[in-house]
C-alpha positions as CSV (number, residue, x, y, z in Angstrom):
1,X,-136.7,-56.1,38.0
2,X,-133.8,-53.9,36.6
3,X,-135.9,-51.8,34.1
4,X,-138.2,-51.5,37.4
5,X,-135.5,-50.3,39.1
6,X,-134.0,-48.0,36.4
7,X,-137.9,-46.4,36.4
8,X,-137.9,-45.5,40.1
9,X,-134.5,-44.9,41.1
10,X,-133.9,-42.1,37.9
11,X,-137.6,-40.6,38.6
12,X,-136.1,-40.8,42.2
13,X,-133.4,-38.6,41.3
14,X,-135.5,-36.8,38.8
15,X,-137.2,-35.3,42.1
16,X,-134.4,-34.9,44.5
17,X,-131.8,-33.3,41.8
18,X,-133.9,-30.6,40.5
19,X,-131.1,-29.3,37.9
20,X,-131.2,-32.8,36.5
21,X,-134.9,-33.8,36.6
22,X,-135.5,-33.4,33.1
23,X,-133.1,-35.8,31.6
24,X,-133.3,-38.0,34.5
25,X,-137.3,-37.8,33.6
26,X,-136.7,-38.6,30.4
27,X,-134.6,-41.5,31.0
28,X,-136.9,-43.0,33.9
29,X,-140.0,-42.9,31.2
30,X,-137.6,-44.3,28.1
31,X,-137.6,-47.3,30.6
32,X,-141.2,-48.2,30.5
33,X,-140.5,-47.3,27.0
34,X,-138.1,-49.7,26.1
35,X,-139.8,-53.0,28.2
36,X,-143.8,-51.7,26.6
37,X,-141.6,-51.7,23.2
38,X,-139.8,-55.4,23.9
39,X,-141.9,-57.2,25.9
40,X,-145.4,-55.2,25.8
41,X,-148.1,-53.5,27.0
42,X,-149.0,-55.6,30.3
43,X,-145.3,-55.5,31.3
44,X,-144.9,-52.0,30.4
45,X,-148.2,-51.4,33.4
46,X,-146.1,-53.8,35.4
47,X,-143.3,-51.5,35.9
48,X,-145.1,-48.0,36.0
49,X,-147.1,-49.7,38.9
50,X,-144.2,-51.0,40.6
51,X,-141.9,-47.9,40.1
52,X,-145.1,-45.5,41.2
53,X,-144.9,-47.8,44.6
54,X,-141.7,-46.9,45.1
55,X,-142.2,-43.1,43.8
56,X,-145.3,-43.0,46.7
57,X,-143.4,-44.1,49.7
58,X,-140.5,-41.6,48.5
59,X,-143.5,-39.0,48.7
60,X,-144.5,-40.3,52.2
61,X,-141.0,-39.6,53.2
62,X,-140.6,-36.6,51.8
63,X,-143.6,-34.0,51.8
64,X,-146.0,-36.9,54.2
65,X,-148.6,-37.8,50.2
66,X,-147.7,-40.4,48.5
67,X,-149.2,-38.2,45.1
68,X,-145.5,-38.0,43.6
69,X,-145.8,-41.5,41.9
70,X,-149.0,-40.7,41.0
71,X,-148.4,-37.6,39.3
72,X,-144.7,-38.8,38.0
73,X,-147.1,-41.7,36.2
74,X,-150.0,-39.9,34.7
75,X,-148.0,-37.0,33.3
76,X,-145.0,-38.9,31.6
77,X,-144.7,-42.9,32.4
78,X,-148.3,-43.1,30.9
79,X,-148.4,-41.1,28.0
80,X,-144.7,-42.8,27.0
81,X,-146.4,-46.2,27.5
82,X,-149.4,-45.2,25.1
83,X,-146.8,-43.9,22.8
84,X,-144.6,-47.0,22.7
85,X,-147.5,-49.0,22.3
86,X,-148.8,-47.2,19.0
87,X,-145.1,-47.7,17.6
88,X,-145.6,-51.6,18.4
89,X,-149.1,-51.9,17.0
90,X,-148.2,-49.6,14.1
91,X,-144.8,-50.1,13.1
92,X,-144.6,-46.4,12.5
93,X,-143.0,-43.5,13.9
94,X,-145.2,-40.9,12.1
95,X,-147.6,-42.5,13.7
96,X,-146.7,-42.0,17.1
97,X,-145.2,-39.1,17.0
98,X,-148.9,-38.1,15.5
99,X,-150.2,-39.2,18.6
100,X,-148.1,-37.2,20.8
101,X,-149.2,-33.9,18.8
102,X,-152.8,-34.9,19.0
103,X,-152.1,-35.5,22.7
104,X,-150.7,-31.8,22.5
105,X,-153.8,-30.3,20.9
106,X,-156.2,-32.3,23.4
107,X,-154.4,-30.8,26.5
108,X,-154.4,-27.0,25.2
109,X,-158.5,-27.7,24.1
110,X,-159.1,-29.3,27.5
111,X,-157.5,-26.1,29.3
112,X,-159.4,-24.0,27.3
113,X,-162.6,-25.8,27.7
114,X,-162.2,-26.3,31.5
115,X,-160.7,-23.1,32.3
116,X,-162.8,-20.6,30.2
117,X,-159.2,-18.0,29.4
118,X,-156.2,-19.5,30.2
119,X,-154.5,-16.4,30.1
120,X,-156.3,-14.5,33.2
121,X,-155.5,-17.6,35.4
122,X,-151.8,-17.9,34.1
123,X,-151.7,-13.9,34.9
124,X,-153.3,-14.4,38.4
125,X,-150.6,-16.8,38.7
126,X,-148.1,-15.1,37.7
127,X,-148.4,-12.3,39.7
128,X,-148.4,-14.2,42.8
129,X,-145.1,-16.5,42.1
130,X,-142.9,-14.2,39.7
131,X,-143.2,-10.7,41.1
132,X,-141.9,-11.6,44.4
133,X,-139.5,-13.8,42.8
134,X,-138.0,-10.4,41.0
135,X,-138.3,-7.6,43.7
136,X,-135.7,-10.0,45.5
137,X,-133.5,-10.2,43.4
138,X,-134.2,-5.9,43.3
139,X,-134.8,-6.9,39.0
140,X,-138.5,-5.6,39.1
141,X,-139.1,-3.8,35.9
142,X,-140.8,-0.3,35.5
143,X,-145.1,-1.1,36.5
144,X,-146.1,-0.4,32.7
145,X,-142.9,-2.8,31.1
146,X,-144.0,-5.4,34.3
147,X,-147.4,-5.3,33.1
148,X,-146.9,-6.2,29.4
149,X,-144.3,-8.8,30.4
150,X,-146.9,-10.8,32.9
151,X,-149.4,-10.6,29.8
152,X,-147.4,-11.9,27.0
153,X,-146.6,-14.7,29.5
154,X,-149.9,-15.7,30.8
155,X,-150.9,-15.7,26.6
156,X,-148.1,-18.3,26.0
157,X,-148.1,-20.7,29.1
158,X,-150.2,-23.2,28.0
159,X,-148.9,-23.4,24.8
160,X,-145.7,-23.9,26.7
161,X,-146.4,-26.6,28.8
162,X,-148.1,-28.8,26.0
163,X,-144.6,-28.0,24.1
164,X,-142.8,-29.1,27.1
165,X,-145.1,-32.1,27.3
166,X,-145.0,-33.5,24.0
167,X,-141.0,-32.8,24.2
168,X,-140.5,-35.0,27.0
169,X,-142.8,-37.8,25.7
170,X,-141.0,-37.4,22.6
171,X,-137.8,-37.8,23.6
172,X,-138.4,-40.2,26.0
173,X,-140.1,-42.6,23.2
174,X,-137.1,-41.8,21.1
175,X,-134.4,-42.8,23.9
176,X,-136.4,-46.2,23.9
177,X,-136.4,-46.7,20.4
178,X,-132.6,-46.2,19.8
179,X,-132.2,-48.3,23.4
180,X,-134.2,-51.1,21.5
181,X,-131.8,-50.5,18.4
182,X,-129.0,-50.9,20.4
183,X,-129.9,-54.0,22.0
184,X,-131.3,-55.9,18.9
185,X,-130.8,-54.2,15.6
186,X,-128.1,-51.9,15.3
187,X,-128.7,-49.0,13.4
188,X,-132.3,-49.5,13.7
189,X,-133.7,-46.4,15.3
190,X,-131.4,-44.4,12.8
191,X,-133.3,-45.5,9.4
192,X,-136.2,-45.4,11.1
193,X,-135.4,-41.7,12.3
194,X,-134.4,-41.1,8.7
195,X,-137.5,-42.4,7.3
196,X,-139.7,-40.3,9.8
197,X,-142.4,-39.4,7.3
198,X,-146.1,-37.9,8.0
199,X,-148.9,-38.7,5.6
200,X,-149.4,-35.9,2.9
201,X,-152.8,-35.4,3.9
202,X,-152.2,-34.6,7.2
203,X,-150.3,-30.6,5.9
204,X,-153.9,-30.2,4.8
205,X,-155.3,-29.4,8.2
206,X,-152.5,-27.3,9.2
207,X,-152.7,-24.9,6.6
208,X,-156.3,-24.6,7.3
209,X,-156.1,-24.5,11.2
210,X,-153.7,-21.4,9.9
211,X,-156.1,-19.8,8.0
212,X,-158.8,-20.0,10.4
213,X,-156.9,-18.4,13.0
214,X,-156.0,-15.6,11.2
215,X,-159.7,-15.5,10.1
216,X,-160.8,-15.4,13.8
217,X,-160.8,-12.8,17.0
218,X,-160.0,-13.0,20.4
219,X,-160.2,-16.1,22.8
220,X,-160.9,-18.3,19.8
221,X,-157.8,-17.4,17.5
222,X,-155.5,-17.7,21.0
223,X,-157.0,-21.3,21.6
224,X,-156.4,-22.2,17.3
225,X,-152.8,-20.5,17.9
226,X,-151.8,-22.5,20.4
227,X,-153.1,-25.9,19.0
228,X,-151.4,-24.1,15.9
229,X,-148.2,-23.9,17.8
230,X,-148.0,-27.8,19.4
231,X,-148.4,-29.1,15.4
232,X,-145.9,-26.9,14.4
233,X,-143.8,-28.7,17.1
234,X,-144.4,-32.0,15.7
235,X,-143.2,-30.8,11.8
236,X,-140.4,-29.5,13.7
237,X,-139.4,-32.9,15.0
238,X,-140.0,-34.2,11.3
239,X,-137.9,-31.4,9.6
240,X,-135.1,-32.6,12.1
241,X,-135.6,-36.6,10.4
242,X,-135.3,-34.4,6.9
243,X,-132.3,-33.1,7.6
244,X,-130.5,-36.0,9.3
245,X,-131.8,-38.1,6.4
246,X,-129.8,-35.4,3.7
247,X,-127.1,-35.3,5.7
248,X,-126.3,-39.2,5.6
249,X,-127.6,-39.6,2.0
250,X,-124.6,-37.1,1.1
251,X,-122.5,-38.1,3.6
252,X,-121.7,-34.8,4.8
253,X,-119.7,-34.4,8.2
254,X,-121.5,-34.5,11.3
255,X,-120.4,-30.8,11.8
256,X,-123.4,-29.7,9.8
257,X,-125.2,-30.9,12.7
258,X,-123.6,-29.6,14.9
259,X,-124.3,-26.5,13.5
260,X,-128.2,-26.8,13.1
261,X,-128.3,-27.9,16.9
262,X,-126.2,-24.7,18.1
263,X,-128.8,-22.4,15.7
264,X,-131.6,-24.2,17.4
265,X,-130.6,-23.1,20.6
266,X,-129.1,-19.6,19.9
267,X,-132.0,-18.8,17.5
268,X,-135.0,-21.2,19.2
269,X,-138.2,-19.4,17.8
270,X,-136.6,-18.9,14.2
271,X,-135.1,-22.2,13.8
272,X,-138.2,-23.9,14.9
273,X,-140.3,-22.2,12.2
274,X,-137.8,-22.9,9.1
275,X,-137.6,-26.4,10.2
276,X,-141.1,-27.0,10.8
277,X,-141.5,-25.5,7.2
278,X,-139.6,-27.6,6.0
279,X,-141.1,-30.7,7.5
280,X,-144.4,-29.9,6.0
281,X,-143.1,-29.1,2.6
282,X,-141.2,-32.6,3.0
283,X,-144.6,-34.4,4.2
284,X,-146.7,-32.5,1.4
285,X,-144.1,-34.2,-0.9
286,X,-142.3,-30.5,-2.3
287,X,-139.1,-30.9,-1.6
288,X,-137.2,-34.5,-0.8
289,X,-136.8,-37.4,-3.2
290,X,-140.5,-38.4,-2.6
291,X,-139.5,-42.1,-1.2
292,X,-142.0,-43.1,1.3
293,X,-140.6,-46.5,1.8
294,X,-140.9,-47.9,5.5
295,X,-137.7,-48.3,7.5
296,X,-137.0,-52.2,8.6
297,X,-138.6,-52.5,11.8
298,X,-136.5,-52.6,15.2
């Protein structure tokens, strides 16, 4: 009843606090996290279903549909639930986190499959919701510099929301984990973090999903980039594990993380490409001590 509780009142918030939904979000889903991770998978349904209730008579009240819990379910509590349960059955973080990028690739695929080009609908809707948006606030740019913006949009949006997607699962499954830590083996959900390892033979696919897209033309190579991109997300996430792993091994001061975080955020697109280098050279075994050995479990 109080993880329930937790679930629907943050999601609550999550919808009526719109500068906040995203941690609130996050928070909501590490709650069906944390009781699919303890308990397990029957209770984890147990509270999605009861917190969606609650979400769909907030819906009624406020728009007249009751689709909010419905939607607030399918798109995070669910995929969270799925995620945690893989870490139970599994015992591996890799693992999961896997499944979250292969989640990733299956939404940009399915988009691409169901919509034909992305990038003419993105445009389409673009056009409609952001140039209004900017001739209001009088910061509509000259018709050629508009055009080229609105393109180099549409071509990255659903790359985007799959990032955004696998983020928020991510994070959510991770606020869980170090929850569970807290609760019943302190320090847990920081060796297993430090462990974070993905199997050498999964770099081998990346590299050649590269190379195919740069071997390929049009709507093809934009549907390989952006599958490209979501993995490139997940050896992100493990080149993170790398370097909080040096850092403790040496015992170097918690500045130096500090540091990597602000760099991530003043230098996104850079940062995210040297650290997801240097997850895969980790994974593929290049750089690192080599130790594959399995954190205790939480």
């Amino acid at each position: 009843m109080q993880a329930g509780g937790v679930v629907a009142v943050c999601a609550g918030l999550a919808l009526l606090l719109p500068p906040l939904t995203g941690p609130l979000a996050w928070v909501s889903a590490a709650g069906v996290g944390l009781v699919t991770l303890r308990i397990g998978a029957r209770q984890g349904v147990v509270i999605m279903a009861g917190a969606g209730v609650a979400l769909a008579l907030l819906g009624m009240l406020l728009s007249g549909s009751p689709l909010l819990g419905v939607v607030f379910a399918l798109v995070l509590w669910l995929p969270v639930w799925a995620s945690a349960l893989a870490l139970n059955r599994t015992g591996s973080l890799a693992w999961a986190l896997g499944g979250v990028g292969l989640l990733g690739a299956l939404f940009v695929s399915g988009v691409h499959l169901w919509v034909g080009n992305p990038a003419e609908a993105w445009r389409a809707a673009l056009e409609i919701s952001l140039k209004p948006a900017l001739e209001q606030f009088a910061a509509l740019p000259e018709p050629a510099h508009m055009a080229r913006l609105l393109d180099e949009m549409a071509q990255a949006m659903t790359a985007l929301l799959a990032i955004s997607l696998m983020l928020s699962i991510s994070v959510s499954l991770f606020v869980a984990r170090w929850w569970q830590g807290l609760l019943y083996n302190a320090g847990g959900f920081q060796r297993e973090f430090h462990a974070l390892r993905f199997a050498r033979v999964f770099a081998l696919p990346v590299v050649l999903l590269l190379v195919v897209a740069m071997l390929t033309q049009g709507e093809l190579r934009q549907w390989l980039l952006e599958v490209l991109a979501v993995l490139v997300v997940v050896y992100m996430v493990q080149g993170l594990a790398f370097v909080h792993r040096i850092v403790a091994q040496r015992n170097a001061h918690t500045a130096w993380l500090a540091a990597l975080y602000g760099l991530l955020v003043l230098m996104l697109p850079q940062m995210v490409v040297l650290l997801a280098l240097a997850g895969l050279l980790y994974s593929a075994g290049l750089v690192g001590n080599g130790s594959n050995d399995r954190p205790t479990p939480v």
